[in-house]
N, C-alpha and C positions, 0 to 999 in steps of 0.2 A: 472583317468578312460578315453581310450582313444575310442573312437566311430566313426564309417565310417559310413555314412549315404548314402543308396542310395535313389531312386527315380524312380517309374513306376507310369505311366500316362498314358490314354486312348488311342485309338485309333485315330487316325484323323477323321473328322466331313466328309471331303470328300474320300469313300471308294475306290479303287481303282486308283485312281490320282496322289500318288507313289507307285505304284507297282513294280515298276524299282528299286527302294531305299531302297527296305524290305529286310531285311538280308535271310539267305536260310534258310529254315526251318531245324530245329536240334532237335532229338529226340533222348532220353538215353534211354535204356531198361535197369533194374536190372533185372536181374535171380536168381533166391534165391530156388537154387535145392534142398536144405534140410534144406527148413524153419518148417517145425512142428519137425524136430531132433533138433533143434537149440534151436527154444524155449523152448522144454521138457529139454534140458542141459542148458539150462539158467534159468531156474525155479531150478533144480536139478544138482548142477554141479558137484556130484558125482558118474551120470549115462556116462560120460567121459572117467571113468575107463577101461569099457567094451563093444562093440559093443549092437549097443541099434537099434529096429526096434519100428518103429507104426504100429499098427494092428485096424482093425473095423471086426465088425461079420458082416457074410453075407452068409444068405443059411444056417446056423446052421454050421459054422465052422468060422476061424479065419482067416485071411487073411493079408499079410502086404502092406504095403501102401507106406511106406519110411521104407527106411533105410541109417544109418549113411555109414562115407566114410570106418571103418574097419567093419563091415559087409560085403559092399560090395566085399569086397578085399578076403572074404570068397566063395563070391559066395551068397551070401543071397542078394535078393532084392526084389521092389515091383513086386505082383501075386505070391509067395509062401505061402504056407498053414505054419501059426507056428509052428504047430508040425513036418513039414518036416525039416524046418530053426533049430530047437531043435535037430535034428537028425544029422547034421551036425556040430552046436556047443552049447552041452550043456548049457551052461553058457551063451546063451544069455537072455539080456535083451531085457523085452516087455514091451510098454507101449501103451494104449487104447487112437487112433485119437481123438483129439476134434477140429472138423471142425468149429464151432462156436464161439470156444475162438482163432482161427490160424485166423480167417476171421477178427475177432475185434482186436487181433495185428495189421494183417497188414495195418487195417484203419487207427489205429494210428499213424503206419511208413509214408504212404500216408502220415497227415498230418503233421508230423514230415519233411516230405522234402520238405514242403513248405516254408521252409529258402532258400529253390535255386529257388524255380521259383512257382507259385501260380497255375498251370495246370500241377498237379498232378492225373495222374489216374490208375487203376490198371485193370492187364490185367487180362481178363478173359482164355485164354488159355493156361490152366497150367495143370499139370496133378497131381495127391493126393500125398500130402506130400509138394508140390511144391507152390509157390507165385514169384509174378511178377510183376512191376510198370512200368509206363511209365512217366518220364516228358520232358514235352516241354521245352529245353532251349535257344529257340531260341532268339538271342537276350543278353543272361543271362553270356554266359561265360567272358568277360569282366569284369565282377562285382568279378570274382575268378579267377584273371589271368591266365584264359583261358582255351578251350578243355580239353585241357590233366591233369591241375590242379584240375579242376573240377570235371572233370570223378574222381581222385585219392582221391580228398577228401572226395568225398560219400563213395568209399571203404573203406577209411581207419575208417570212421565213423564206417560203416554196421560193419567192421571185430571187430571194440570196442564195438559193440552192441552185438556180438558174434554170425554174422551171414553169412554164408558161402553166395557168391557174386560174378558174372559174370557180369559187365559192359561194354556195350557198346556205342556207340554214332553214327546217322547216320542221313539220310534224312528224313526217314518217319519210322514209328512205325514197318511195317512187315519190314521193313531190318534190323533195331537195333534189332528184334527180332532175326530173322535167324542169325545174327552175332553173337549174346552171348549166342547161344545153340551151333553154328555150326563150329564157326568158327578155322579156321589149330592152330595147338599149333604154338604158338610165333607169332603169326599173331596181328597186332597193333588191338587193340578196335576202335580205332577211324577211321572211314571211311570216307571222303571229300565227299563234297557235287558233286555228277555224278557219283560217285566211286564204288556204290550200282552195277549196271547191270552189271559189270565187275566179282565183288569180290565175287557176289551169285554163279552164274553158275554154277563152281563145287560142291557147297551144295548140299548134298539128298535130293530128292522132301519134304523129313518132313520137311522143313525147313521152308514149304509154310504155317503154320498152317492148314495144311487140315484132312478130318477123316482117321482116321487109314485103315479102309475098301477101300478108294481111293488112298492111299497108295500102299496097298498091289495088288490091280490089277492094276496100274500102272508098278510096280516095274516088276510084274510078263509080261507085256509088253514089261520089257526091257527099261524101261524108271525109270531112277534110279535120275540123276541129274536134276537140273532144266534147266542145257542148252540144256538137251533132249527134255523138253517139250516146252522151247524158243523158239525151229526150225520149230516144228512143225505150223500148220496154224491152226489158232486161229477158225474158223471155225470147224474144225475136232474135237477139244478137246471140244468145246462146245455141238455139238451135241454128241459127246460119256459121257461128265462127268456135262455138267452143267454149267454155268454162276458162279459158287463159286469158281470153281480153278483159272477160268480165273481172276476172281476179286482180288484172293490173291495172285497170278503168278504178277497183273498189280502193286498191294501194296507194294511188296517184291521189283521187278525192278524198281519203280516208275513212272511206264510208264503213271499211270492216273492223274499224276502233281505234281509239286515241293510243291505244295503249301499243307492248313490243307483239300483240297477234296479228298487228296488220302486217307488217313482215318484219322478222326477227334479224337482227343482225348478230352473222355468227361471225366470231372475233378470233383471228390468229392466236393468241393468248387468252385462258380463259381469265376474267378479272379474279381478283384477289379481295376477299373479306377484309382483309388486314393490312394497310398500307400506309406508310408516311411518306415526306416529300420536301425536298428544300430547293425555292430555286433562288435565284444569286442576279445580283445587280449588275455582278462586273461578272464575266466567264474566271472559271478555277483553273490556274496554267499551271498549278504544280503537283505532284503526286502525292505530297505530304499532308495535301487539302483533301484528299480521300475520307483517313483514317480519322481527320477532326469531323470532318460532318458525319461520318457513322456512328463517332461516339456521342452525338448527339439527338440522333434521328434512333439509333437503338433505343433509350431507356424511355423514347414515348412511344414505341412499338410495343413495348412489354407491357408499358402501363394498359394498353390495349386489350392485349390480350390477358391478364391480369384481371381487367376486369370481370373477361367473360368466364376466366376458370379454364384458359386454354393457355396450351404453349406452343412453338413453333416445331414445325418436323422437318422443313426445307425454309431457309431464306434468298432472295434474291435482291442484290444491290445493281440498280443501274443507273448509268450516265447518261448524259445526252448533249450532243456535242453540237458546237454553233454550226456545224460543215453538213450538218444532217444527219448524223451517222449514231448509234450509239453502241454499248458494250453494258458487259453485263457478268458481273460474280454472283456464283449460289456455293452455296452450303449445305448439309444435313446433318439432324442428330436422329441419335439411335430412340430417344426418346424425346417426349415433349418438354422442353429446355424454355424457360425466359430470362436467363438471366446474363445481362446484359453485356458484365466482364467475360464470359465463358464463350457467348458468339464472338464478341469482337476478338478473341484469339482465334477461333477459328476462321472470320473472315481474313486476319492479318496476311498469309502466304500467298491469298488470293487476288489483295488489293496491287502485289505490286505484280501481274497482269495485266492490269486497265492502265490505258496511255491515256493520256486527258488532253492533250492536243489535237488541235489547235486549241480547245477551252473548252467546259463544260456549262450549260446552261442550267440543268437542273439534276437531281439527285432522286429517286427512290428507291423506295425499302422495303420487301414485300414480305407478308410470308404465307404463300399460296397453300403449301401445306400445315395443317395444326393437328392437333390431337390433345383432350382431355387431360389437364395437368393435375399432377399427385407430387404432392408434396413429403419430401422423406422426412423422416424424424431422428435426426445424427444423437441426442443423446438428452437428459432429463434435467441439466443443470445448463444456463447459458454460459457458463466457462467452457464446459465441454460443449456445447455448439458450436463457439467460437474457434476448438483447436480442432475440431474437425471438420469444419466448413472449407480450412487452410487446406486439409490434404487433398489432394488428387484423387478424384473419384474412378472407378471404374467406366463409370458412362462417359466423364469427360475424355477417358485416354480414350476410350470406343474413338468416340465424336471425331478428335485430333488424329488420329492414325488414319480412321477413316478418311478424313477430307483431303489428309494430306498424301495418299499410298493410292488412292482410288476405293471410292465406295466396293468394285465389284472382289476388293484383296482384302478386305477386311468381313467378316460376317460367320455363322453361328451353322451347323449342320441342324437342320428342323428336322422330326417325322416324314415321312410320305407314308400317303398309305396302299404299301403294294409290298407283297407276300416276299419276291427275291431279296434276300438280305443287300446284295449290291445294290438297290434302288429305294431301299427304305430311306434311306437320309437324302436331303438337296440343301443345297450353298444356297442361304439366304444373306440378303447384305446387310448389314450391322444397322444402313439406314433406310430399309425398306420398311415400305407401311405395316406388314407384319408384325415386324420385331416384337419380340416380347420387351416389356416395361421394366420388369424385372431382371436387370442384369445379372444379379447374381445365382438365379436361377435358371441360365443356360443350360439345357442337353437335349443329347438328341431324344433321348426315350424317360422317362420319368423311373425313379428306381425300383420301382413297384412291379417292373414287366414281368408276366408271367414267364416268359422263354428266355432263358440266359443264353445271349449276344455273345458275341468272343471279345474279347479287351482289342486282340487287334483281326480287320477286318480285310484281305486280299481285294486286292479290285478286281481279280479274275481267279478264279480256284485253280489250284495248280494241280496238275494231274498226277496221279502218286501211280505207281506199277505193284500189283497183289500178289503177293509171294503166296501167302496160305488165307485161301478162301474161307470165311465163314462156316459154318456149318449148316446152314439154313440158307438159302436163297433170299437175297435182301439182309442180312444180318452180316457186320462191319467185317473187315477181313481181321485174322489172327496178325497176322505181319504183312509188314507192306513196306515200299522202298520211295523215297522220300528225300527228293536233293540230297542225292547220294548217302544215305544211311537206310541201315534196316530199323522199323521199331517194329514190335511186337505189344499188340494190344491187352496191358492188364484188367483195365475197367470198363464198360462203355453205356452209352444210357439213351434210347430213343426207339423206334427213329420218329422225327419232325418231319411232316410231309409238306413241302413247299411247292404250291402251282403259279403258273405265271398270271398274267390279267388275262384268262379265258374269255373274257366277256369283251375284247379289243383283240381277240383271235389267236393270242397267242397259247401253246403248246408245250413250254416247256414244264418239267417239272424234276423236283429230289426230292430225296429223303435226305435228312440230317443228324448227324451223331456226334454225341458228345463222347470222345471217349481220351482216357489215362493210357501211356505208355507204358512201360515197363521202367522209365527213369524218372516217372511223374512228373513226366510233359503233357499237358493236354490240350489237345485238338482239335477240330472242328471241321469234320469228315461231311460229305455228302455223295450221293451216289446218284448219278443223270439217271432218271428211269426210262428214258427212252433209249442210251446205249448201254447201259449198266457199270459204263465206266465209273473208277472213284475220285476223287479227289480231297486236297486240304483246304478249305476255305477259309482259313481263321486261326487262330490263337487264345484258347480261353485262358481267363486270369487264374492263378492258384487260388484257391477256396472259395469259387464260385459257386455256383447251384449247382455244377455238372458233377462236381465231387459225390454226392448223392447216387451214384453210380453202381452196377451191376459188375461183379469179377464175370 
C-alpha cells in the first residue's frame, strides 16, 4: 500500500513580514450549469433517454427552472410555462425542483473537495437549477503536479460523479467566476496571475455578477462590455448605479489587491493549523486499511505539533471516497494530548463507523482544536518513569469514557457565579475548551470558601411544616416537621442572605441557616423572604464549619 503524505501548517506567528514570499493567490471557480438535471440522472439514469426539465409552481402554474443540454437544443429552457415546453415536445420529461436536497448535495461536494485544499466555499450567485464552488488553491497545486493537472483532475472527477462542469482558475473569486461562464470557446481555463484585467474586457457586463435590472439599463446605454465601463470614471458610474458595480468591476479586474481583501472566501469548515494527509494509488476497499494509515499519519501529526509546544484538543480523520462522497471520525481530549498510542485508542471504536466503500481516495488528519502542551513529571528516576508511564492515567480514562459514553455524560460541575446555591454549579464536559488541565484538581468550589456549602445539595428545597416558631422574627424555628419526623433545633448559626440575579430582574431571595438537631443531624434550612415559608435545602457534613454554632 503505497501513501504520499503531505503537510499544511499554520500560518507564521509574525503576520505580514513575508509578504514578499507568499505565493499569488489562486482561485478555482466550478460552474455546474445543470447540477439539479445531473443529480435527478444520477438518482434516475433512465431519465437520460429523453430530454428532461425541472419545474417548481408558482402563481398557480408551472414553470421551468433547468433544463438538460437536448432540451435545450429544442428551444425549451429556464422561464417557460410546462405546458408551452409540452407543445413543442410531447414527450418531455418533467421532474418537480428540490431546492433543499440540490443545496445538501452540494454541501457534500464542498466537503468532498476538501481533498485539494481545506477553503472550500460555495458561491452564492447562481441562478435555479445552477451550483457553484469556489476553492482556494493557493499554495495547493504542487501537491498535484500542478495548475493544469489540478484543474483536470476535479473535472475528470465531477464528470465521474456525472456532473456537467466548467473550470476555471484565476486571481481572485469574480474572475475565476466571469472566466467559466464567459470565457471564448477554446480559450485556456487557466489565467496567470496579472492576466485577469487583460482577459475580462471583452466579457458582457453579466460577467460582473451584477442584477439583471443593472444589466439591462447599462446595455441599453450602449455599455455592453466591461471595457466599456473600465473607461468610464469611476466617479460617474458611482453616482448613476451605486458603490456595488464599482465593488464587482474592482473584484473581477483585481484592482482592490492581489491579496484575500479582494473578496474573502468564507469556507464551510474553518481550515485547520495542523493537518496530514495520505493519498493512495489504488482506492482502500477494506476497513482494516483505516487503522494502518492512522497509525501512520498520527506520529507525523504530533511531531507537528511537538514542534510548536502544542497538543491536540479535538482530532478529525476523514475519507474520501471515489463515488464523491466522504465521512468523517473526531475525537476529544480533556487536555492537550500528543501522544500517538493514546489517540489511536481513542480513535479505535470510531474507526469501525466509517464504510470505505466503494474505495477511498485519500485520508486526513486534522487537529482543528489545540491547546499549550505541559508535560507531566511521573517520577525522578527513569525506572520509575517507566512503571508509571504503563499505568492508566486519570486523563486518559477521562478521554476513553468520554469518546466512548458521549462527551455531554462525562464532565466536572465548574463554579458559576450566582448567589442561589441550586445555580452556583454547571455540567461542563470533560472535553470542552474550558476544562481545567489539571485533572486532579477537579471541584466545584476551591476548599478555601468562606461559606460552608452542605455535603449534599437538594435540587429543590423541600418545604418543612414549623411546630414552634423562633423567638425573634427571622430566627430558625425551635422544631419543625420534616418528611415525616419532628427535629427540634439544638444549635444554629446564621442567617446567610442569598438574592437572586437582581440586575436580570429577578426577585427572589433567603436567608440561610446552619443549624444541629437535637440528634446531631445538621441542616441547611432557608427561609423564602417573600413568603416566609421554611425549608431543608441541604445536608451539611459532620465537623464542618457550621459546628461553630450558637445553642
Amino acid at each position: 500500500m503505497s501513501v504520499n503524505v503531505g503537510v499544511s501548517v499554520g500560518g507564521s506567528a509574525f503576520p505580514g513580514l513575508f509578504d514578499s514570499l507568499r505565493p499569488a493567490r489562486r482561485i478555482a471557480a466550478a460552474w455546474l450549469p445543470n447540477f439539479s438535471v445531473n443529480l435527478s440522472i444520477k438518482t434516475l439514469p433512465k431519465l437520460k433517454e429523453s430530454p428532461l426539465v425541472m419545474f417548481q409552481h408558482e402563481a398557480g402554474r408551472s414553470w421551468i427552472i433547468a433544463a438538460d443540454p437536448a432540451a435545450q437544443a429544442l428551444g425549451i429552457g429556464p422561464g417557460q410555462a410546462v405546458a408551452d415546453a409540452r407543445a413543442l415536445y410531447p414527450d418531455l420529461q418533467t421532474r418537480a425542483a428540490d431546492p433543499a436536497g440540490d443545496r445538501s448535495a452540494l454541501e457534500k461536494l464542498a466537503d468532498w473537495c476538501g481533498r485539494y485544499t481545506p477553503w472550500v466555499g460555495i458561491d452564492a450567485c447562481v441562478g435555479p437549477g445552477e451550483a457553484g464552488l469556489f476553492l482556494d488553491l493557493t499554495g495547493c497545486a504542487h501537491l498535484n503536479g500542478g495548475e493544469a493537472a489540478l484543474l483536470a483532475d476535479i473535472e475528470h472527477h465531477f464528470a465521474r460523479f456525472g456532473l456537467d462542469a466548467r473550470l476555471t482558475l484565476a486571481e481572485s473569486p469574480g474572475a475565476a467566476w466571469a472566466w467559466s461562464r464567459f470565457r471564448p470557446a477554446g480559450a485556456t481555463p487557466i489565467l496567470a496571475p496579472g492576466a485577469a484585467g487583460l482577459a475580462l474586457r471583452p466579457l458582457p457586463i453579466e460577467a460582473l455578477r451584477i442584477p439583471a435590472a443593472t444589466a439591462e439599463t447599462l446595455r441599453r446605454l450602449g455599455l455592453k462590455r466591461i471595457a466599456d465601463l473600465a473607461a468610464l470614471p469611476r466617479a460617474a458610474l458611482a453616482a448613476r448605479f451605486g458603490a456595488d458595480l464599482l465593488r464587482r468591476l474592482d473584484q473581477a479586474l483585481g484592482r482592490a489587491g492581489a491579496g484575500p481583501d479582494n473578496e474573502p472566501i468564507a469556507p464551510r469548515r474553518p481550515p485547520t493549523s495542523y493537518s496530514v494527509r495520505g493519498d493512495f494509488a489504488e482506492p482502500l476497499m477494506v476497513p482494516e486499511a483505516l487503522g494502518a494509515v492512522l497509525a501512520r499519519l498520527l506520529p507525523r501529526l504530533c511531531r507537528l505539533l511537538e514542534r510548536d509546544g502544542r497538543g491536540a484538543r479535538r482530532l478529525v480523520y476523514t475519507l474520501y471516497r471515489i463515488d464523491g462522497t466522504s465521512a468523517a471520525a473526531a475525537i476529544g481530549t480533556s487536555h492537550a494530548a500528543r501522544d500517538p498510542a493514546h489517540l489511536a485508542k481513542l480513535f479505535q471504536p470510531r474507526l469501525e463507523t466509517l464504510d470505505p466503500d466503494p474505495g477511498i481516495e485519500t485520508l486526513t488528519l486534522e487537529a482543528p482544536e489545540t491547546a499549550p502542551f505541559v508535560s507531566d513529571q511521573n517520577g525522578l528516576t527513569h525506572n520509575e518513569d517507566a512503571a508509571l508511564a504503563d499505568r492508566p492515567t486519570l486523563a486518559g480514562l477521562v478521554d476513553r469514557l468520554a469518546n466512548r459514553l458521549g462527551a455531554d455524560r462525562v464532565g466536572y460541575l465548574a463554579p458559576h457565579a450566582l448567589h442561589m446555591p441550586e445555580r452556583q454549579n454547571r455540567f461542563v464536559s470533560a472535553l470542552a475548551a474550558g476544562a481545567p488541565t489539571d485533572l486532579s484538581a477537579w471541584s466545584a468550589w476551591p476548599a478555601t470558601a468562606a461559606v460552608t456549602l452542605p455535603l449534599r445539595l437538594f435540587p429543590v428545597p423541600e418545604r418543612v411544616e414549623v411546630e414552634t416558631p423562633g423567638a425573634r422574627a427571622g430566627d430558625p424555628p425551635v422544631s419543625f416537621l420534616w418528611r415525616g419526623h419532628l427535629y427540634r433545633v439544638a444549635r444554629a448559626r446564621g442567617p446567610d442572605r442569598r438574592l437572586g440575579a437582581w440586575w436580570q430582574g429577578e426577585s427572589a431571595g433567603r436567608d440561610y441557616w446552619a443549624i444541629e438537631e437535637s440528634a446531631g443531624r445538621r441542616l441547611w434550612l432557608c427561609r423564602d423572604l417573600a413568603t416566609g415559608r421554611w425549608f431543608v435545602h441541604g445536608i451539611l457534613a459532620p465537623g464542618c464549619g457550621a459546628c461553630k454554632m450558637q445553642s
